[in-house]
Rosetta silent file (secondary structure, phi, psi, omega in degrees, C-alpha in Angstrom):
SEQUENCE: XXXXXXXXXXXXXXXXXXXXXXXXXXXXXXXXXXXXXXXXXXXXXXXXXXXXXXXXXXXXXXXXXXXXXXXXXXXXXXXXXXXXXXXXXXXXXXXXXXXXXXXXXXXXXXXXXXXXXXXXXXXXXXXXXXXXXXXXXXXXXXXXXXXXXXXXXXXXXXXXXXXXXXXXXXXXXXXXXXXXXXXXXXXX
SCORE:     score description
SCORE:     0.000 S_00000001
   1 L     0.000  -41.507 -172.425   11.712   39.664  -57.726 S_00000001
   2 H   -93.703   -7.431  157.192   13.526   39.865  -54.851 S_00000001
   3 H   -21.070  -82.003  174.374   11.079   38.198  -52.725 S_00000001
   4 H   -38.566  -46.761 -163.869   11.854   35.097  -54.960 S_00000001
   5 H   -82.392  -59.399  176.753   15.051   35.249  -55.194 S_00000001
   6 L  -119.560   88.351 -153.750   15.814   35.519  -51.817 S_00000001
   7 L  -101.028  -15.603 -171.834   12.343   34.346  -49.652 S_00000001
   8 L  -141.236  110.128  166.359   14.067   33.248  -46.489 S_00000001
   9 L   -97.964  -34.587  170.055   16.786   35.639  -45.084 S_00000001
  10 H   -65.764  -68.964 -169.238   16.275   34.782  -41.593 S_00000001
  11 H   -54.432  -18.317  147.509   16.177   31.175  -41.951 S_00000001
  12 H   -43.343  -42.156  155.643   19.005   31.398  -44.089 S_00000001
  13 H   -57.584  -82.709 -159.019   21.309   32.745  -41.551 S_00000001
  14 H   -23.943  -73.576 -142.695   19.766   30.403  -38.523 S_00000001
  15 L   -66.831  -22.823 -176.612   20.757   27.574  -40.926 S_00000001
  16 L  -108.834   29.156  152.470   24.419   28.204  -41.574 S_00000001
  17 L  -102.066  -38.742  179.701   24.925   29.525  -37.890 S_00000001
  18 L   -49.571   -9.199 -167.114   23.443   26.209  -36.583 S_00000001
  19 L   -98.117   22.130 -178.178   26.477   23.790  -37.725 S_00000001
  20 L   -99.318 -100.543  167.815   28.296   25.805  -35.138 S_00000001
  21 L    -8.427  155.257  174.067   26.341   24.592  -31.464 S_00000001
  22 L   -85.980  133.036 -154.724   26.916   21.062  -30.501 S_00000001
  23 H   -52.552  -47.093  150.910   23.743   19.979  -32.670 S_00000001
  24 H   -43.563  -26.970  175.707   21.624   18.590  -29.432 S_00000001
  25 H   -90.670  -27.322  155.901   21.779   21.955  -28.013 S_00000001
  26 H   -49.846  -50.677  172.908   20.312   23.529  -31.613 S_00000001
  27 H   -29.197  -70.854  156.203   17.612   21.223  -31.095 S_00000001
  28 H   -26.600  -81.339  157.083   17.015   21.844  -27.680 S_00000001
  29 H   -41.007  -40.331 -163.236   16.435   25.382  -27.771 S_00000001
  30 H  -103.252  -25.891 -167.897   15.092   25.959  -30.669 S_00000001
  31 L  -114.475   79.981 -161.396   12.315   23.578  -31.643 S_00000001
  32 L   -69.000  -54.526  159.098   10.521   23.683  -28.311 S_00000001
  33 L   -65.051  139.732  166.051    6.794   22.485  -29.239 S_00000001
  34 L   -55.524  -43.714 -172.431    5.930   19.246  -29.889 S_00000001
  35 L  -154.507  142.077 -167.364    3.675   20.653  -32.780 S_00000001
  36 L  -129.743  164.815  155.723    2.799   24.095  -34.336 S_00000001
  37 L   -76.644  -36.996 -165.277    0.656   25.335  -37.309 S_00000001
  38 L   -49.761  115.861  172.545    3.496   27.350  -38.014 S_00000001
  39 L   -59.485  104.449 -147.789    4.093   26.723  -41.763 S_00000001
  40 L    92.394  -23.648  176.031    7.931   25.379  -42.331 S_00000001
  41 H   -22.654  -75.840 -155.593    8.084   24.204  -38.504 S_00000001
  42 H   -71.133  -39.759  161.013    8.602   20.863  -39.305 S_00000001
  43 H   -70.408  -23.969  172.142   11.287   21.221  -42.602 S_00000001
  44 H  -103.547   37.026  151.779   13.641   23.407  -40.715 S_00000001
  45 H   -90.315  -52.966  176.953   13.360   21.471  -37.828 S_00000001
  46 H   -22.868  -87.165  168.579   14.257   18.618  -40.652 S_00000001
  47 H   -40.418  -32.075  145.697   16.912   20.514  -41.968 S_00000001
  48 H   -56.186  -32.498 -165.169   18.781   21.235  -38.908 S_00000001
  49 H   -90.503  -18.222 -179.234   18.726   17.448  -37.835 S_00000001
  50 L  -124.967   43.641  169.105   20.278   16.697  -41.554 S_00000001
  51 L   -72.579  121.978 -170.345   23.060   19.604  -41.382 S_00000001
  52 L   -45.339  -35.685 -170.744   25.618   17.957  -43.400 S_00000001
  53 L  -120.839  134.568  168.679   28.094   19.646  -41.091 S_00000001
  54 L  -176.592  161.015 -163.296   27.258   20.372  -37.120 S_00000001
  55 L    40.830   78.724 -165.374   28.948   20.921  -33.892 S_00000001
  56 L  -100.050  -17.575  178.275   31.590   22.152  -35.478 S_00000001
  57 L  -123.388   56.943  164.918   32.499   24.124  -32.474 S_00000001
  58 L    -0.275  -44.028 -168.698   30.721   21.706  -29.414 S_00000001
  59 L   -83.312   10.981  173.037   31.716   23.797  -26.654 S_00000001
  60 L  -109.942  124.022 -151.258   28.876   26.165  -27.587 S_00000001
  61 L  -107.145  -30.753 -178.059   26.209   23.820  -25.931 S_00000001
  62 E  -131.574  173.658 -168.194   22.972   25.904  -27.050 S_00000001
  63 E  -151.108  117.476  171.984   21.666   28.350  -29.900 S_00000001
  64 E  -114.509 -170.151 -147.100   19.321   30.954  -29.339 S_00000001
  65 L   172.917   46.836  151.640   17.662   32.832  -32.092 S_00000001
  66 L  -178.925  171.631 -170.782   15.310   36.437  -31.540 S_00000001
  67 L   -50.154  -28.175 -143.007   14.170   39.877  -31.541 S_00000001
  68 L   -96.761  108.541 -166.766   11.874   39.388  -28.756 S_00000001
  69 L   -46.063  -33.184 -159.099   14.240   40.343  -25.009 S_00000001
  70 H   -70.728  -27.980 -161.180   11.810   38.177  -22.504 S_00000001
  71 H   -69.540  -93.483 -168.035   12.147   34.832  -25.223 S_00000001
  72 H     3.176 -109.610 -171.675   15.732   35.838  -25.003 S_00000001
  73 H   -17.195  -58.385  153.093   16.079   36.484  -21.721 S_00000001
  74 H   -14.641  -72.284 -173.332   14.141   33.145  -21.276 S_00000001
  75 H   -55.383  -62.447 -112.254   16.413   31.286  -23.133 S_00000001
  76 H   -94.602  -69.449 -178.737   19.745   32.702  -21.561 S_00000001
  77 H   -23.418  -49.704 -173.412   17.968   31.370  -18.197 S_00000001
  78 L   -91.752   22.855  179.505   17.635   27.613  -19.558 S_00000001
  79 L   -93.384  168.005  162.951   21.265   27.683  -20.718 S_00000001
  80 L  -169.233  128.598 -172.288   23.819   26.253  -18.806 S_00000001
  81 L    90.546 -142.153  127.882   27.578   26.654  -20.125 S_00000001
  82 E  -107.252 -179.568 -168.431   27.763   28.569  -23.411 S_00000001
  83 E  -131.792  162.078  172.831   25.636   29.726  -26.055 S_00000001
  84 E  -102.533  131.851  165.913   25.717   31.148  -29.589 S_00000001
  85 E  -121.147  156.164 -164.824   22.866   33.818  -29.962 S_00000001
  86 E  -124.270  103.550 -162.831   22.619   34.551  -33.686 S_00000001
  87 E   -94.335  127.008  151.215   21.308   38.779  -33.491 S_00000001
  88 E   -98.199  167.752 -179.119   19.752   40.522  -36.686 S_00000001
  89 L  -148.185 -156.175 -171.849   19.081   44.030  -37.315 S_00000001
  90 L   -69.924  120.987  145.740   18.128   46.821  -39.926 S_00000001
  91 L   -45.298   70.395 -151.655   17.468   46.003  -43.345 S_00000001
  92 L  -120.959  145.709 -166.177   18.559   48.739  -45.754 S_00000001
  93 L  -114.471  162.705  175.177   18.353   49.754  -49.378 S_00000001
  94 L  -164.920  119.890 -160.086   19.738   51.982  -51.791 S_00000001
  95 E   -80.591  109.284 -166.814   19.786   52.897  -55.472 S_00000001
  96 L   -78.522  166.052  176.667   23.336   53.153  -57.147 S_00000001
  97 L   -46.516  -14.511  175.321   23.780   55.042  -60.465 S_00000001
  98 L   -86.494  -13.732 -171.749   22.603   52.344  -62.646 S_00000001
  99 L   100.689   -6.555  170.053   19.197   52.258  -60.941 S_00000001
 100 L   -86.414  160.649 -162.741   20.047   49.057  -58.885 S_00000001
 101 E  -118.732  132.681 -160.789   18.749   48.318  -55.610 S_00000001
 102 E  -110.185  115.921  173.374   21.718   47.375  -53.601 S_00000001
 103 E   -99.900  157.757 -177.792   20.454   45.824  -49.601 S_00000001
 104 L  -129.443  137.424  176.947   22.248   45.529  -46.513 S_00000001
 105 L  -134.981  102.854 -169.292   21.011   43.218  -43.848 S_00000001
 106 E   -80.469  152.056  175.104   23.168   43.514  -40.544 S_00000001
 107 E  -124.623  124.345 -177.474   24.087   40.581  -38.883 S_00000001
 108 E  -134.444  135.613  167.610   25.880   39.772  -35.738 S_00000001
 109 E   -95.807  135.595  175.534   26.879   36.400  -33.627 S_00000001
 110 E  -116.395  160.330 -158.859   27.317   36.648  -29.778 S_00000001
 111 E  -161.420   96.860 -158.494   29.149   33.728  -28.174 S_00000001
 112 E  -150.168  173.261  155.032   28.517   34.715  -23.982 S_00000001
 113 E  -145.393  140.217 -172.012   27.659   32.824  -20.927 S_00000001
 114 L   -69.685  171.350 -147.739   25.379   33.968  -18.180 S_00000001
 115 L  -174.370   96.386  176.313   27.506   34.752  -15.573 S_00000001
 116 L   -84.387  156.870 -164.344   27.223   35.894  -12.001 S_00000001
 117 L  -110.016  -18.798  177.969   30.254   37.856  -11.071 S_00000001
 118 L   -74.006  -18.292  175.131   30.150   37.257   -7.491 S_00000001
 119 L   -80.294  -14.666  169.776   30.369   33.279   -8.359 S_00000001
 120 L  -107.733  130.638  152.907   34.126   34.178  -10.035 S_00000001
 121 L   -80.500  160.909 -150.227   37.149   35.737   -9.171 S_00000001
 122 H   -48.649  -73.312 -173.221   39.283   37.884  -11.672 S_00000001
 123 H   -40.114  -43.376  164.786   41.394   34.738  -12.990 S_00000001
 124 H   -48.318  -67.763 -168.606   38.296   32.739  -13.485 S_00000001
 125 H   -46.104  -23.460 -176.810   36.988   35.608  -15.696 S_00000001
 126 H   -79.218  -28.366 -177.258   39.945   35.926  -17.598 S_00000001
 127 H   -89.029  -83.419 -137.929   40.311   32.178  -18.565 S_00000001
 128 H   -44.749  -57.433 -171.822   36.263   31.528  -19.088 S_00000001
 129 H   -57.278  -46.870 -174.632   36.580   35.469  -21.583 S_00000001
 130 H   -61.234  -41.949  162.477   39.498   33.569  -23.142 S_00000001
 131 H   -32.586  -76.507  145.025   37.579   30.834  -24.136 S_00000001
 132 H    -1.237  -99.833  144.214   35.123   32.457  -25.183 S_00000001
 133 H   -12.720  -47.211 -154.717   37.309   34.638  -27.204 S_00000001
 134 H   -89.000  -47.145  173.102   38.916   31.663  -28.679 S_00000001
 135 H   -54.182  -31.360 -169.468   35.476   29.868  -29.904 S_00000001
 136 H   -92.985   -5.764  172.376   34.407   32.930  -31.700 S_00000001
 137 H   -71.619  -26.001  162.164   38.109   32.994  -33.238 S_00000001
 138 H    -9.135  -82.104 -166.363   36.938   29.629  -34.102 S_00000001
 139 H   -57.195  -54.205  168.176   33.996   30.415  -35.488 S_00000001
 140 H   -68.456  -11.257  134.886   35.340   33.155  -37.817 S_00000001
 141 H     2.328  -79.076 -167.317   37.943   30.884  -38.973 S_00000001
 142 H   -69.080  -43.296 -172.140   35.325   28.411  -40.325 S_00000001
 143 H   -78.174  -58.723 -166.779   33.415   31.320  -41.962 S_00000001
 144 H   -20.210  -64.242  170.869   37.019   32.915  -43.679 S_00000001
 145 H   -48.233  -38.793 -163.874   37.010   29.041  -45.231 S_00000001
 146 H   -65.344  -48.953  174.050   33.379   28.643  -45.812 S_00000001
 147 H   -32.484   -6.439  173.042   33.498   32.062  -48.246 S_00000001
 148 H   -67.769  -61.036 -141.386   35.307   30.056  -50.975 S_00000001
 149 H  -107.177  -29.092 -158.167   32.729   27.784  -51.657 S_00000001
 150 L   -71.004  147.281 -170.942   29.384   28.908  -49.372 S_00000001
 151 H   -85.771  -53.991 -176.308   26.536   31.407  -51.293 S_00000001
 152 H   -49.708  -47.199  159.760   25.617   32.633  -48.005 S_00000001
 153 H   -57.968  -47.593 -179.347   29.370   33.683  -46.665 S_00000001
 154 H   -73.451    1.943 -177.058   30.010   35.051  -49.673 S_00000001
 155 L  -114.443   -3.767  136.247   27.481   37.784  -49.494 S_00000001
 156 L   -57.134  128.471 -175.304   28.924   38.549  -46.138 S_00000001
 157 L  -103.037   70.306  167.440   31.162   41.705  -45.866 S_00000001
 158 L   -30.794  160.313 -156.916   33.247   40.010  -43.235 S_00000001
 159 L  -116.972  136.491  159.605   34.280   41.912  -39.399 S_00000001
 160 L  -105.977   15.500  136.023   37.648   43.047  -38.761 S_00000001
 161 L  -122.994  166.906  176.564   36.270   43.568  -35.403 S_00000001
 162 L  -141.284  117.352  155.327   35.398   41.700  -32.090 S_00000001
 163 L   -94.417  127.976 -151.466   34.050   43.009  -29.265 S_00000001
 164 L   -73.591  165.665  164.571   33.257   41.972  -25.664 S_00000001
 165 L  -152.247  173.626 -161.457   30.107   42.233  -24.940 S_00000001
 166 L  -140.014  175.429 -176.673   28.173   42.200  -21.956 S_00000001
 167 L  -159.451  108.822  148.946   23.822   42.220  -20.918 S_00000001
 168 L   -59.178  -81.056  169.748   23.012   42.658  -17.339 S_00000001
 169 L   -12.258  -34.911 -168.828   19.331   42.623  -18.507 S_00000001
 170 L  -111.288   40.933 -159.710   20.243   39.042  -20.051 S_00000001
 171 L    40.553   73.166  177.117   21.409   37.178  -16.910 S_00000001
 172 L    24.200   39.437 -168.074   24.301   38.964  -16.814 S_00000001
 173 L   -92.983  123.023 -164.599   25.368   37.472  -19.597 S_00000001
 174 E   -94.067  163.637  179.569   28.912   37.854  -20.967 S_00000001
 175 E   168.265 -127.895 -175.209   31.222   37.072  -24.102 S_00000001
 176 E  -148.411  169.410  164.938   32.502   38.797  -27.434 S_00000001
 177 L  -120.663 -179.040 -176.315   29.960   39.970  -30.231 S_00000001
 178 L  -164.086  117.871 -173.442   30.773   39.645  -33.885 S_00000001
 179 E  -151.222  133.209 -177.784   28.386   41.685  -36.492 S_00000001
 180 E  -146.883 -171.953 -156.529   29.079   42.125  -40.576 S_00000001
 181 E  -145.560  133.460 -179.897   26.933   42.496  -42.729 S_00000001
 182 L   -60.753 -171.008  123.104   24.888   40.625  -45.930 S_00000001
 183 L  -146.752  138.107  178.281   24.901   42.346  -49.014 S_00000001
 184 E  -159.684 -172.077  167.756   23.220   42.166  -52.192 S_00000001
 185 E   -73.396  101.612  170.265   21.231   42.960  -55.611 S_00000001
 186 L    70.552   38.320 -162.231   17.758   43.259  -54.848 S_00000001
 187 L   -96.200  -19.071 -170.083   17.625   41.170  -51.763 S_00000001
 188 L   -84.924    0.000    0.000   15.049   42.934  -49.569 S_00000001
């Protein structure tokens, strides 16, 4: 049942984080091969290119999008300016007194630029971190609204925090994080 119900939880996020990025830079990044086997390749490639809404915040130039650190790390490399990485994590279930099985699927958005520190001095860092800062107030903004009307927002347990965050590992790449969490009936 819940399979059905809910069959694409990743691609579900990806799609309502993409209308974020200035849309060329979703593009860019993400749909890299000319041609795959990979079943769905070609509709959410589709589906990104006919987001009703996109580059709603522009000054996030690319979108990256997995688990795996070197494609990460990769990515971060071919960036230039900043990027939205869209992070998931553990998937968890649990039966409440009625016998329903209530899932959690964490979620987090990072909003960084790679970032040598020897190329800045303290003042740079502080306006580029403001920026920064300001796009991901941005960004939750746009979700606060979207929760009215959106299925996907609304099964978010919005964050009353934001945190910097930082990756040495990830070409020193810097920013804020953002992470809440899905919830649902039977979603796993």
């Amino acid at each position: 049942m819940s399979i059905s119900l809910h069959p694409n939880l990743l691609e579900e996020a990806f799609l309502y984080f993409a209308k974020f990025p200035k849309l060329e830079g979703v593009k860019s990044s993400m749909f890299r091969m000319g041609s795959t086997t990979i079943q769905g390749y070609e509709s959410l490639k589709t589906a990104v290119s006919e987001l009703s809404k996109n580059s709603i915040t522009p000054e996030i130039l690319n979108f990256l999008f997995s688990a795996n650190e070197e494609k990460l790390k990769a990515g971060i490399e071919d960036t230039k300016g900043i990027f939205m990485l869209l992070d998931y994590g553990q998937l968890s279930s649990s039966l409440d007194n009625l016998h329903r099985q209530n899932d959690e699927f964490e979620l987090g958005i990072i909003i960084a630029q790679k970032m040598k520190q020897e190329d800045y001095d303290m003042a740079e860092i502080l306006l580029i971190q403001d920026q920064m800062l300001n796009i991901m107030r941005a960004v939750r903004e746009q979700m606060r609204k979207d929760s009215v009307c959106n299925p996907f927002v609304q099964q978010l347990k919005l964050p009353s925090r934001i945190s910097p965050w930082y990756a040495r590992e990830l070409c020193n790449a810097t920013g804020f994080s953002m992470n809440f969490t899905k919830s649902g009936v039977e979603m796993i």
